[in-house]
N, C-alpha and C positions, 0 to 999 in steps of 0.2 A: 566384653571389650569396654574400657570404660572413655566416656565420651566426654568432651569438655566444651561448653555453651558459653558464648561471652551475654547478659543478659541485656537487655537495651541502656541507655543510658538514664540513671535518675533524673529525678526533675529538678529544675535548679534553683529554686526557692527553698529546697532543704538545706542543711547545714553540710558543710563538707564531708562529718563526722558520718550524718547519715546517708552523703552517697555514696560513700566510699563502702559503708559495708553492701548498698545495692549493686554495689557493680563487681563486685568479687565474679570469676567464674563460678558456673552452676556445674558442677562435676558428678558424671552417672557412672556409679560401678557396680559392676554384676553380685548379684548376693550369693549367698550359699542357697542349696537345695533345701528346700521348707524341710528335708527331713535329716539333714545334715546337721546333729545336733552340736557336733565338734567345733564346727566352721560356723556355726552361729554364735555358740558361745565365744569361740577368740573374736567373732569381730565385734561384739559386745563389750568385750574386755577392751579391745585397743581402741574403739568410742568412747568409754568413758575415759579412758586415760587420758587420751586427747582435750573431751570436756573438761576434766580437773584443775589442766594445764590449763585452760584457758580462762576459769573460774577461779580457781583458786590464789593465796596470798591473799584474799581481802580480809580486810579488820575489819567487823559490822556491829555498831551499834546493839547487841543483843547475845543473850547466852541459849546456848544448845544444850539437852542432855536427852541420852538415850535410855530409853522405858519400852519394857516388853507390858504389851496392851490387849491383854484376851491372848497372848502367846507371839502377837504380832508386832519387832519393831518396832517405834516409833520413837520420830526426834520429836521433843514439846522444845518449840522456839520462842523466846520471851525476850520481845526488842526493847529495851532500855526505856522505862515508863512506861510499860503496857501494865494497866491495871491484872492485879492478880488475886484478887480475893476471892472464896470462895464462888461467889456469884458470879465471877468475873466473864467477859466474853470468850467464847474459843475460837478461833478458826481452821475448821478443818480441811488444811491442806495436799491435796493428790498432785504426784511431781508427775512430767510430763518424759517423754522418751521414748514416743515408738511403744510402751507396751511391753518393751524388753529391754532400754535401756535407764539408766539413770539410778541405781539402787545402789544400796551402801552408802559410804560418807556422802555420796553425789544428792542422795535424798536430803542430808542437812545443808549441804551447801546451797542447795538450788532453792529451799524453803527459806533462809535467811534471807536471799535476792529477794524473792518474793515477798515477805517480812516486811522491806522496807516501804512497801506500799501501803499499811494496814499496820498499826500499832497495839496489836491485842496479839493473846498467845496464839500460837499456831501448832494444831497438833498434823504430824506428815509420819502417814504410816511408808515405813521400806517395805513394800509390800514384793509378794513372790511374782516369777517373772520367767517366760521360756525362755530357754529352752527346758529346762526343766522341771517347769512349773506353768502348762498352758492357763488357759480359762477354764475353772472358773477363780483359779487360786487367788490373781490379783482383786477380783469384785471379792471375794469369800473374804479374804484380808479386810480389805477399806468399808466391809460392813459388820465384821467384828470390831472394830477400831470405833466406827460411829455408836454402835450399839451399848460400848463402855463409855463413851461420851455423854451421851443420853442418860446413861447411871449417875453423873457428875454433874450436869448440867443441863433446866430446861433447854426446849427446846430453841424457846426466843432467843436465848442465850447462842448460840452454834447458827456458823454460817458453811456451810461447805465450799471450797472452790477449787478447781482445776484448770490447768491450763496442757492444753492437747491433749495427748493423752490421757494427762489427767482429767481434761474435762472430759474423756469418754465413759472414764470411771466415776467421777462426778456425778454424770445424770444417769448414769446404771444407778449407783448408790441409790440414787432414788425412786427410781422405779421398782430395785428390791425394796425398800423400804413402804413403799405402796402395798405389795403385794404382801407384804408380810405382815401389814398392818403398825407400823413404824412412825412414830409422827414426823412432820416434815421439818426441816429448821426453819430459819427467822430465812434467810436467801440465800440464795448460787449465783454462783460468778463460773462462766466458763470463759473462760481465754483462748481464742480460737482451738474450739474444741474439736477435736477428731471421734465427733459421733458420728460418720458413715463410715464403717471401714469396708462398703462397697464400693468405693472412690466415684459415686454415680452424677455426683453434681459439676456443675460446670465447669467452674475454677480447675480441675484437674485438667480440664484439656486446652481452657483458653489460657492459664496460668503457671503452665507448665517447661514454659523457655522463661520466665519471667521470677518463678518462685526461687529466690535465693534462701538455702540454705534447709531445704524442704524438697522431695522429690516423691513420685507415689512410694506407699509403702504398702503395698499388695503379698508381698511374702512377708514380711515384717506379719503382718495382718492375718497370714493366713499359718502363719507359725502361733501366732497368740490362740488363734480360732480352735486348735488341738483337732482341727475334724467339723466342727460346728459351724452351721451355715452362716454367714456374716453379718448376714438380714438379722439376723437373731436380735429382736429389742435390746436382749441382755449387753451385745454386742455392739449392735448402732444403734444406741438411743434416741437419734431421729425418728426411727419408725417405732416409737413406741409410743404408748399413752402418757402423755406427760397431761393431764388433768389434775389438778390438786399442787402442782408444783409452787412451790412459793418466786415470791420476786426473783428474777432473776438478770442479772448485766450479762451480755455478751459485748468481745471485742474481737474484731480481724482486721486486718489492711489489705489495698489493691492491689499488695503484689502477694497475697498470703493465699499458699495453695489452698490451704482449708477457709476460703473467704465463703464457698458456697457452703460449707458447713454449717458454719456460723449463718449465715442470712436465714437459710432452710429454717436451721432450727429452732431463731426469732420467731421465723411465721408460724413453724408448728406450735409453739408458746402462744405466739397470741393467739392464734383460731381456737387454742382451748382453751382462752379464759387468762391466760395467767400474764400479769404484771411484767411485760419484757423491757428491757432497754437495752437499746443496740447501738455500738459506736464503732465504725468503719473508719481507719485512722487514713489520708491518702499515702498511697507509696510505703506504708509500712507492712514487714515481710514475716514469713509466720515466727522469728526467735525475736522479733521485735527490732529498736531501732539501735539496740545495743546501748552504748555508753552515749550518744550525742541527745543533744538537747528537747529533739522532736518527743523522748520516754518521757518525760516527765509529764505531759500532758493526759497517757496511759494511766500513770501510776495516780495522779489526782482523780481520774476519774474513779478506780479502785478503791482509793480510800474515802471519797464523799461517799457510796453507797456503802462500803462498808460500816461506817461510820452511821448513815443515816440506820440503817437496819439495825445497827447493835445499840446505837448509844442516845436514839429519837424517841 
């Protein structure tokens, strides 16, 4: 049965721009059966079409081209003045969707948005995605993709980042790349990342009438999962050893379901040593502030540390 939530009223110090996308209805509909692979793919299909629709038409500053990389996909995005010489910086970008959504042109589009933050190239693998392609296809993808990186460019050189799901893939990447003996990059940037996909931290239940445009994704999760327990470090990088990790930014907002993801995974950062900076945006909700004025302040923050990492 699908439910519809009116969420409280934004606070009124934001821009019109940004409360209006707070106050949209929070709309719950029932998903398909974790083994209904039919019914997960169309609604995969009619997601991102909807996404496209709403993304697409933009003219951006920067050129796209598709490259198969280790066999994997990949758009290299190169925003208009981003240094490109040999030595030049990379950024390896992981697009965000649930896990199962957002592949195909949606991976170029969604990397250009992101682009605009960070003026260095951007490589964004299409990586594989259920239903037809559980875990470990998507991590297997985004660390053959870092590993021909690596072939091309030190490591000071290469920043990885993700945002949601992509930041779950993010800090997977590196935890295989630990294990595997892999050196680390220059930093990570997770953008409210979806490294518990045990939904165990707070925000899920106190942020849960309040998360516009974000709701649990437990079957989403447990469709990726193919079988495999969720605890899996591979899985949620929260519970993993993140020792050795290099610098890393974390962003979430107060109304952003995965805010206790993000904070967790600050702390788990610092108790092990590692360089964290965390920025809690007020009232911003997990797909951010959209088009109004409060983004920019996000996006500054992305490109001083990317900048300070690549170009310091």
């Amino acid at each position: 049965m699908t439910v519809s939530i009116n969420p409280p009223a934004a606070p009124r110090f934001l821009s019109d721009a940004a409360r209006a996308g707070l106050e949209v209805p929070i709309i719950r509909m029932p998903n398909p059966a974790v083994d209904d692979a039919a019914g997960w793919t169309a609604l995969v299909e009619q997601t991102d079409l909807m996404i496209a629709g709403m993304l697409g038409g933009m003219i951006l500053p920067m050129s796209s081209e598709l490259h198969q990389v280790g066999g994997v996909p990949t758009y290299v995005v190169t925003p208009d003045g981003a240094p490109t010489g040999e030595d030049s910086p990379v950024l390896l970008s992981i697009h965000g969707g649930a896990l199962i959504m957002g592949g195909g042109d949606l991976t170029r589009v969604m990397t250009e948005i992101s682009a605009l933050s960070a003026s260095v190239v951007h490589w964004a693998p299409d990586y594989r995605m259920p239903p037809a392609h559980p875990y470990p296809a998507a991590l297997d993808d985004v660390v053959t993709v870092y590993k021909a990186l690596l072939e091309v460019r030190h490591p000071s050189r290469i920043i990885v980042s993700g945002g949601s799901a992509g930041g779950n893939l993010a800090a997977a990447l590196l935890l295989r790349a630990k294990a595997e003996g892999l050196p680390m990059p220059a930093a990570l940037v997770l953008l409210t990342p979806e490294v518990d996909l045990t939904e165990s931290g707070d925000s899920f239940v106190t942020l849960a009438d309040v998360s516009v445009g974000l709701q649990t994704l437990r079957d989403a999760n447990l469709l990726y999962a193919g079988g495999t327990d969720l605890a899996d470090p591979y899985l949620s990088p929260l519970f993993g050893d993140v020792t050795g990790f290099p610098p890393t930014l974390l962003i979430s907002g107060t109304r952003d379901l995965y805010l206790s993801n993000t904070v967790r995974m600050h702390r788990k950062l610092r108790e092990s040593g590692v360089d964290a900076d965390l920025h809690i945006f007020d009232a911003r909700p997990h797909a951010g502030y959209g088009n109004a004025p409060e983004e920019a302040a996000v996006s500054a923050e992305v490109g001083t540390f990317v900048r300070k990492h690549l170009f310091s």
